[in-house]
C-alpha positions in Angstrom: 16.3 -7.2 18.0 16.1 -5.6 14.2 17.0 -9.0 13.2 15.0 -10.7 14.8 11.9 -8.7 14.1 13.0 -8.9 10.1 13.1 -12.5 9.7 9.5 -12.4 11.3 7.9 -9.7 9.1 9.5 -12.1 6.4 7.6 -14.8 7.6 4.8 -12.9 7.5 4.7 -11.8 3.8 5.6 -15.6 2.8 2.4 -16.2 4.5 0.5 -13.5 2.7 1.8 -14.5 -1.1 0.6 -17.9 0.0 -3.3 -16.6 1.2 -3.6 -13.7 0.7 -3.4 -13.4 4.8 -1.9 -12.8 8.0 -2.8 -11.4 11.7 -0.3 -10.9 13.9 0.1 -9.3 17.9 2.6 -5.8 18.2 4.6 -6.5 21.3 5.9 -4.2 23.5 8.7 -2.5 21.2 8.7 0.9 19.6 10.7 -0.2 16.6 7.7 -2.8 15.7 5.4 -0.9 13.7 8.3 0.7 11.4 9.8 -2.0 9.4 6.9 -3.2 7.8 7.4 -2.4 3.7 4.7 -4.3 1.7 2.5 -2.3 -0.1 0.4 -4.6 -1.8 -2.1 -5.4 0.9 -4.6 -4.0 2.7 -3.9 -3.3 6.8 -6.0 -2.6 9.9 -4.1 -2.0 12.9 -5.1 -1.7 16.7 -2.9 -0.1 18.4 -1.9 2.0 21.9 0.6 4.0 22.1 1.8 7.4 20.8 2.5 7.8 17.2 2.2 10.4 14.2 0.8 8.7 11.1 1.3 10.1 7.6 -1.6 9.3 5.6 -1.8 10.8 1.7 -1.3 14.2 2.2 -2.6 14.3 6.2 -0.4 14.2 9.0 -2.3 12.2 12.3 -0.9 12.6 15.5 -2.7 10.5 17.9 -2.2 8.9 21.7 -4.0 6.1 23.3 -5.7 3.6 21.0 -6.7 4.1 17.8 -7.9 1.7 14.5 -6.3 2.1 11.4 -7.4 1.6 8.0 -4.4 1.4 5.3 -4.8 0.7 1.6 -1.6 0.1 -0.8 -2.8 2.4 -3.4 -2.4 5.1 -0.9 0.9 6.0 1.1 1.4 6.1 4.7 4.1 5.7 7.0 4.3 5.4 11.1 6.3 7.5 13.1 5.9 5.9 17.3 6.7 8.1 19.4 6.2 5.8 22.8 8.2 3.4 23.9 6.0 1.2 24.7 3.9 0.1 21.5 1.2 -2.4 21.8 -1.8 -3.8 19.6 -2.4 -6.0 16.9 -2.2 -6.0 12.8 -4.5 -8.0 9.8 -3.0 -7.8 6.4 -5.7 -8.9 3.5 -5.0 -9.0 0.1 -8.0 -7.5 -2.5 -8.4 -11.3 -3.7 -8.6 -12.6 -0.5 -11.6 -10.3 0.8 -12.9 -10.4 -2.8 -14.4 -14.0 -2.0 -17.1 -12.1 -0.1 -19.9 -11.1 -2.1 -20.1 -7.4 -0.3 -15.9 -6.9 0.0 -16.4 -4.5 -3.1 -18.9 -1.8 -1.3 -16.5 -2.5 2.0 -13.4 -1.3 0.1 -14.8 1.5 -1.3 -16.1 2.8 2.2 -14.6 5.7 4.0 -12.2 3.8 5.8 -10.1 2.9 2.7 -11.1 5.5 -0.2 -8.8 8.7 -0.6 -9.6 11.6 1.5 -11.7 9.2 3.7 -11.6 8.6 7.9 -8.9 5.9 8.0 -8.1 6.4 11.7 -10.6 6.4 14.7 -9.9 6.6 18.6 -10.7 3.7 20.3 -12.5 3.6 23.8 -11.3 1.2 26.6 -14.5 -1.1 26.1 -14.0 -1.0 22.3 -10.6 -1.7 22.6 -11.4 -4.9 24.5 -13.9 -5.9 22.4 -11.8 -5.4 19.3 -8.6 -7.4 21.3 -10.9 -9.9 21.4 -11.7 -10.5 17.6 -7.9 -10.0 16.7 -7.2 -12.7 19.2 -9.6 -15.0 18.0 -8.1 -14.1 14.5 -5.1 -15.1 15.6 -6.3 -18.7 17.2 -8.0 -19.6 14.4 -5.1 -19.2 11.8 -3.0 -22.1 13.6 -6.2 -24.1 13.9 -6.7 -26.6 10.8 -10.6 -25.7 10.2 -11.2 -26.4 6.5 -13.7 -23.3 6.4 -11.0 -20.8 8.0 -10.2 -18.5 5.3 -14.5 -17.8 5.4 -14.2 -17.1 9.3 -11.4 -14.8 8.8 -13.4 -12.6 5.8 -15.8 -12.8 8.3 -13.9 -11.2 11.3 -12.7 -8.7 8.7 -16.0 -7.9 7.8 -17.3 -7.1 11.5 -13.9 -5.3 12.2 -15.0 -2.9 9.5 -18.2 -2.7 10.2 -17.5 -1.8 14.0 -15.3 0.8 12.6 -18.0 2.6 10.1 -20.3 3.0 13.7 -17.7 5.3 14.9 -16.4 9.1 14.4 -13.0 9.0 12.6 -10.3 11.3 14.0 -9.7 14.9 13.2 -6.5 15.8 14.5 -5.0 16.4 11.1 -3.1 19.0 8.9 -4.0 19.4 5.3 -2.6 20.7 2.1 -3.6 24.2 0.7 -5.7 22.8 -2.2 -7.3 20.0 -3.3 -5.5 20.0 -7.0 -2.4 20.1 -4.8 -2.9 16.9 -2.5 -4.0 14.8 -5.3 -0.6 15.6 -7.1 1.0 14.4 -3.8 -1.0 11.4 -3.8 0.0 10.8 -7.4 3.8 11.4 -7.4 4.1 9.5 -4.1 2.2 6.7 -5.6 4.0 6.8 -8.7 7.2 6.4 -6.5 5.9 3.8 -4.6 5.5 1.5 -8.1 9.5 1.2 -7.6 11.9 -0.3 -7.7 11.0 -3.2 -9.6 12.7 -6.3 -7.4 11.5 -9.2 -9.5 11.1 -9.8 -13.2 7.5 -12.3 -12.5 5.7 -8.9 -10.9 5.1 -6.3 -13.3 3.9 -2.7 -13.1 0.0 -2.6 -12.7 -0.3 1.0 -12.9 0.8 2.0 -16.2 -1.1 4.9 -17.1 -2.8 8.0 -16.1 -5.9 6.1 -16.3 -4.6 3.6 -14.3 -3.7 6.1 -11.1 -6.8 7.8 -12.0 -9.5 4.5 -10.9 -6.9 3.7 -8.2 -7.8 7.5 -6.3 -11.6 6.9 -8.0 -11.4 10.4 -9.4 -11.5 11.0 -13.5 -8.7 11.0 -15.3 -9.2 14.5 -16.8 -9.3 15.6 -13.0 -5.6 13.6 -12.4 -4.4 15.2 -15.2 -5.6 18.9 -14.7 -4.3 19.1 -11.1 -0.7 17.2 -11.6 -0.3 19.7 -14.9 -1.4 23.2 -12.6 0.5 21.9 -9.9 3.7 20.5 -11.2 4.0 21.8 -15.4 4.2 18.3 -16.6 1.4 15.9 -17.6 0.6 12.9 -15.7 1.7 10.8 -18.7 5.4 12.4 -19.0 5.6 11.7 -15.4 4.9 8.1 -15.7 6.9 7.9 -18.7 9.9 9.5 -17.0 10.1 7.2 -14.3 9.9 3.9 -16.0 12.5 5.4 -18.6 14.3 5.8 -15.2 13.9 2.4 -14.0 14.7 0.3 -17.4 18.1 2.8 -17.7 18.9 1.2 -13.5 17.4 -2.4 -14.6 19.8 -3.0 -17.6 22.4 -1.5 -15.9 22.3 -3.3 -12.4 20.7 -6.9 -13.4 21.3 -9.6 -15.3 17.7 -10.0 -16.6 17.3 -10.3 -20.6 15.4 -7.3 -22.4 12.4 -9.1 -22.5 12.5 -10.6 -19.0 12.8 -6.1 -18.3 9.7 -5.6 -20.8 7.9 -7.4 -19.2 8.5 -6.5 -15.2 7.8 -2.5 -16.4 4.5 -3.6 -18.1 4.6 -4.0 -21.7 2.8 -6.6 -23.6 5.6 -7.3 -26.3 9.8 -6.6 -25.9 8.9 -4.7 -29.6 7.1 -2.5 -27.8 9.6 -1.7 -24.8 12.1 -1.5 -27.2 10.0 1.2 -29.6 9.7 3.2 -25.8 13.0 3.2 -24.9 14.5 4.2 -28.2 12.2 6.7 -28.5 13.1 8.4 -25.2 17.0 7.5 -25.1 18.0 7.7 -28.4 19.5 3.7 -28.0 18.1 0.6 -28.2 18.1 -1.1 -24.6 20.6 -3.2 -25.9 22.8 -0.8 -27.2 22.6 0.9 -24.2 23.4 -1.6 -21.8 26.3 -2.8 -23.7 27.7 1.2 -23.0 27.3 1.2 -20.0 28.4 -2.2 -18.5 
């Protein structure tokens, strides 16, 4: 069945590259909400069932049905506990929603921001009503309607704004400190950025500045908790890990030492090379011809 369910979720995220897009039903298999990997798109899930969802630095355990708001610059994962796993999932990418003239104040709402309400129980009459839209979701993207990409923003839209009528959940543990859960936000995060899998999709968050406007908190705020909590600045964080992943890309690929600049992010190989010589000792040349 693993198989099987991986050349779907497959299928899926061919879909999305193409539209930015994708709704799909859960069936009735525990295993169905844990492979999914992309973290470049948005995700509201309906689902019933039991399951503990990690969200940031919050741990949700929940039963019955419950709505869930998921945004990629924020990890999660989905631990189901039932064995019986039902519902439905919308995947939207940032572009695709953007086409609506009010996605912006959407994205920013409580359901999606850091330290926000991304999961809210679900009542039986909700729950049908909400089936309802998914399903229609669902017709609609086999149909051949030229105006479908505006009916599913649309759907999207009223999804959300259901979910900002009702009271999020509160069944959650929390770190001791709020310098210490925005370090975990970051380093996860900063994890997440990795590994690089294909030359034509480079890093977007580069910089402390970067993670900063992707938790909407200053940078001077990013900077003073991850250097309190952990003794390092954001910066030699970020710079430690991509030193770490162009050490495992020139040893491990075949791809040219610009083709590497530019998958990590830097404008110009001159500049890559400049980083990693100053931080190695070696040129990335010179180092890959060591250690191949």
């Amino acid at each position: 069945m693993g198989s099987k369910i991986e050349r779907s979720i497959s299928e899926f995220n061919n879909e999305l590259k193409l539209k930015g897009f994708n709704v799909w039903q859960i069936e009735s298999d525990s295993n169905a909400t844990k492979i999914y990997s992309r973290k470049d798109f948005y995700k509201i899930c309906l689902t019933t069932g039991k399951s503990i969802i990690h969200y940031a630095d919050r741990s949700f355990q929940e039963e019955g049905t419950i709505l869930f708001f998921g945004n990629p610059h924020i990890p999660y994962s989905w631990e189901t506990l039932s064995t019986t796993y039902v519902g439905y999932t919308c995947l939207f990418s940032a572009d695709f929603l953007k086409q609506s003239e009010r996605s912006e104040s959407l994205q920013q709402s409580p359901l999606f921001k850091i330290g926000g309400t991304p999961i809210l129980k679900i009542t039986e009459s909700q729950r049908l009503f909400l089936n309802s839209i998914f399903q229609k979701m669902i017709d609609e993207q086999q149909a051949d309607y030229v105006y479908k990409d505006d009916l599913m923003r649309n759907y999207v839209n009223l999804i959300i704004h259901e979910a900002l009528k009702l009271q999020p959940s509160e069944h959650f543990d929390q770190h001791k400190n709020a310098l210490t859960r925005i370090t975990t936000l970051f380093l996860e995060l900063l994890e997440r950025q990795f590994p690089v899998e294909t030359a034509d999709r480079p890093l977007t968050l580069k910089t402390a500045n970067d993670y900063a406007k992707a938790f909407a908190i200053h940078v001077n705020y990013l900077n003073k908790a991850v250097k309190e909590t952990t003794g390092k600045s954001t910066t030699t964080h970020i710079t430690e890990r991509i030193t770490r992943e162009a050490k495992a890309l020139l040893q491990h690929t075949d791809w040219n030492v610009a083709e590497i600049a530019y998958a990590l992010g830097f404008e110009y190989p001159t500049y890559f090379n400049n980083f990693f010589k100053k931080r190695t000792g070696s040129s990335p040349s010179a180092f890959r011809a060591a250690v191949i």
